[in-house]
N, C-alpha and C positions, 0 to 999 in steps of 0.2 A: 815287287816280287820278294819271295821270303823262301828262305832254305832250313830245311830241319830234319837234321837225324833221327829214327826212330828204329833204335835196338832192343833186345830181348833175350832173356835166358843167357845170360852171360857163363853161370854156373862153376864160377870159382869155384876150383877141387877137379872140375873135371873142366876148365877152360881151355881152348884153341890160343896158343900165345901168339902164333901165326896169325890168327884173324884178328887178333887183341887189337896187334902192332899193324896190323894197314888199317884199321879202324880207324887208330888213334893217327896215324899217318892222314887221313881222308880230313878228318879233325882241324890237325893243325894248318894243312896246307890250302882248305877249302870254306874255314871258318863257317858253318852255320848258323844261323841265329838262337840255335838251340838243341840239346841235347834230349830225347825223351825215350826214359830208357821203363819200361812194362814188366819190370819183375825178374825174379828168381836170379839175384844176384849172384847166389850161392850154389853149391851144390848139399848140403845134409847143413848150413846155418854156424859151420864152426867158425870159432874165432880167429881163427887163422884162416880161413878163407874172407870173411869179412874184412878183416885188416886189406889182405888182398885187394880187394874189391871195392873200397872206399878208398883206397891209396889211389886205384887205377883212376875210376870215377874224378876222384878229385883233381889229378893230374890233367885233365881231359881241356880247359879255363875255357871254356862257353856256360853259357847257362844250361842248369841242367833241371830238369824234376826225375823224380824217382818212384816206382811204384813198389810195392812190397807183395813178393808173390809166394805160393804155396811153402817152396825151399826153404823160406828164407825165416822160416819160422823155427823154432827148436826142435829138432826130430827126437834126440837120447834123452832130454830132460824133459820130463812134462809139466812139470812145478814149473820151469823159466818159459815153456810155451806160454801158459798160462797165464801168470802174473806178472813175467817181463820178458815177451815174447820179440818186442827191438830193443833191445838192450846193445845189445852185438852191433847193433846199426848205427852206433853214435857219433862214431867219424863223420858221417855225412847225415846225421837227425836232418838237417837245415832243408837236404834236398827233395824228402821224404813228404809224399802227397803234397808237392810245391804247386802252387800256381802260380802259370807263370802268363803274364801280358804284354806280346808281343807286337807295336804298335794294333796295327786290326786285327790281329789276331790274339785268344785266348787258348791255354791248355788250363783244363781242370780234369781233375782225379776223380776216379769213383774206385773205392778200396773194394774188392771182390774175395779176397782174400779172410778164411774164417779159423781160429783156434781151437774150433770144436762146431761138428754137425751132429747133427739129429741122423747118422749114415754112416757105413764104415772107413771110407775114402775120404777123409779130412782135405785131400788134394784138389778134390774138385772146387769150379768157383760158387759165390752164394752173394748174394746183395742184398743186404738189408736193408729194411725200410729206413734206420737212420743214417747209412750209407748215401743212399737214393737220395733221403731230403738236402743231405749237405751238399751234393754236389749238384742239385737241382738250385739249391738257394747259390750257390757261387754263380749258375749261370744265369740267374737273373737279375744277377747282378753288374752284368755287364753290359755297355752300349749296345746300344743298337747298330744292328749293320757287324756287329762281332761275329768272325770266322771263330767258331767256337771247336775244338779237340778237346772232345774226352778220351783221358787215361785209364786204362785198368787192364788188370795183368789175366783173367780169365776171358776168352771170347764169350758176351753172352748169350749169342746161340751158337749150335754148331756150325761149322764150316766146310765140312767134310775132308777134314785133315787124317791124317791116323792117329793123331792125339784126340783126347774129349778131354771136353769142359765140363760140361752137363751142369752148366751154372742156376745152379736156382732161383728164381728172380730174375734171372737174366732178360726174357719176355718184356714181362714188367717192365723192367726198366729200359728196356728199348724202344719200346713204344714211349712211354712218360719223354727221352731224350728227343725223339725223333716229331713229338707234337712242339718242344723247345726250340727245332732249328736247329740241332747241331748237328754239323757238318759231315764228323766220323768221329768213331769209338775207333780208336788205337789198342791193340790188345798182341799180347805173347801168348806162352804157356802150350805152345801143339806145336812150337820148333818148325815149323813150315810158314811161308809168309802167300797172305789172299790177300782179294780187294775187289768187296762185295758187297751188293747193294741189298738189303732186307726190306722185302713189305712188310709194315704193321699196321695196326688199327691207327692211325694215326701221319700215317705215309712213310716214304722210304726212308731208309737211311744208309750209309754208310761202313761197311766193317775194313777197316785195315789191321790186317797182322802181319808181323817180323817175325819172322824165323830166330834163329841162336846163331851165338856168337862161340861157343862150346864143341866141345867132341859128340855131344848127345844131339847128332846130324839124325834125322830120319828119312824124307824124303830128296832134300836138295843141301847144297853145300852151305856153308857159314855165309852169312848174309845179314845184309840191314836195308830198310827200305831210306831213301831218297824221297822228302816231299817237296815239291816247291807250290806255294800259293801265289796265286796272282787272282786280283778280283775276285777272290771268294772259289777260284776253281781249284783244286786240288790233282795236283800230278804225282803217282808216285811210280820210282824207279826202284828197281830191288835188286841193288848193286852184291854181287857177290865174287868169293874168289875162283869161282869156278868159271866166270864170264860167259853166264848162262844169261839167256833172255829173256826178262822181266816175264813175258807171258807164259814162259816155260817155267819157272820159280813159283807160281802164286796156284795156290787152286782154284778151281774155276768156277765152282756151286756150292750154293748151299742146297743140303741133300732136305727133301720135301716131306722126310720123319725127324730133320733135326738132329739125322744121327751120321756118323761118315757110311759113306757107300759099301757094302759088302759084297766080294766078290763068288760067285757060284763056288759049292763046297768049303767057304770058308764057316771054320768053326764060329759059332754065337757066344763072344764072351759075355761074361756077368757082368754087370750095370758095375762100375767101377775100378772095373779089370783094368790090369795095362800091357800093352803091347808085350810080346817077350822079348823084343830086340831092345828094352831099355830095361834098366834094375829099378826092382820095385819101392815104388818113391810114397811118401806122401805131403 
């Protein structure tokens, strides 16, 4: 049997020290075999939230991988987006799209995260085709009979959270993962945590997402999911501090246009829009 944390949206600047600190409490006293944390470290990428954030991280002593998500890119500088868009990140470079081989089990990265779209909302996720192949070649790279977890910080379809993804490529490459055998895509970035299974051309798969770790709550309190593996089956618990019930914590569908559910006389935001109960990010 095998235990692993899996956190999200941490968003130093606007972090829960409250949630930090039983986090890191759950950590020390429960030892996981590994830490996997899906993105947006940060709140707006500044230096002082990174110091922050790589301090904490590092202080955490389990293995850790790291995903790099929309935040955590330069929001004021577009020259350091651009041309040294982790720079900020180099306290912990080591932990960043890490793979990690945990006896039968693998985690591998797939980077969803883009410094420039072809679209006005930079925020959304995007998987490119050289994204896709690296992380397709890392997973066949591995034994046979490998419990295989991919990382990445956009879910790539929707979930029906009140965040969106609207990950491009996402499709794609869930089918491409899901004809590989792997087990589940691990994903943040909609601060609410699921655990859903998608048809694709190619058979089901797997979606798990973690809620945050942050004040930027939307539907359910600070949380992180709990997985344990045994022979290949995956359990996960979405431990939170509100002592709510994993079935009540998670959303329940994915909505059958791909997009979250819209409730009668709710207005139709524009392809990109974000909620008003959060400040507008990208």
């Amino acid at each position: 049997m095998m235990r692993l944390f899996h956190i999200s949206d941490l968003h130093f600047g606007l972090e829960d020290r409250a949630a930090l600190g039983w986090f890191e409490a759950c950590v020390r006293r429960e030892r996981p075999a590994a830490v996997l944390i899906t993105g947006d470290l940060t709140m707006r990428a500044r230096r002082r939230e990174f110091a922050a954030a790589c301090d904490w991280i590092g202080a955490l002593d389990v293995p850790v991988t790291v995903e790099v998500g929309n935040h955590d890119l330069p929001y004021f500088n577009p020259f350091a987006r651009f041309f040294w868009p982790y720079a900020r990140i180099r306290g912990i470079e080591r932990l960043v799209e890490r793979e990690l081989d945990l006896a039968s089990v693998a985690v591998v990265p797939l980077k969803t995260t883009a410094r420039a779209q072809w679209r006005l909302d930079w925020s959304k996720g995007r998987v490119t085709p050289a994204a896709l192949g690296k992380t397709l070649a890392a997973i066949a790279a591995q034994p046979a009979r490998t419990t295989i977890l991919v990382t990445a910080h956009h879910p790539l379809v929707e979930a029906g959270t009140r965040g969106r993804a609207l990950t491009r490529g996402g499709e794609r490459a869930l089918t491409k993962l899901a004809r590989r055998g792997v087990a589940a895509v691990l994903t943040g970035h909609v601060h609410d945590a699921f655990d859903l299974v998608r048809d694709t051309a190619a058979g089901p798969i797997r979606m798990i997402g973690a809620g945050t770790l942050s004040r930027r709550i939307r539907s359910t309190p600070p949380s992180f999911n709990e997985l344990v593996i045994a022979d290949g089956i995956i359990d996960v618990r979405v431990r939170n501090l509100g002592q709510v019930p994993t079935p009540d914590m998670q959303i329940d569908t994915v909505p059958p246009d791909a997009l979250p559910p819209r409730a009668p006389g709710d207005p139709v935001a524009p392809v990109g829009a974000v909620p008003a109960v959060d400040p507008p990010v990208h």
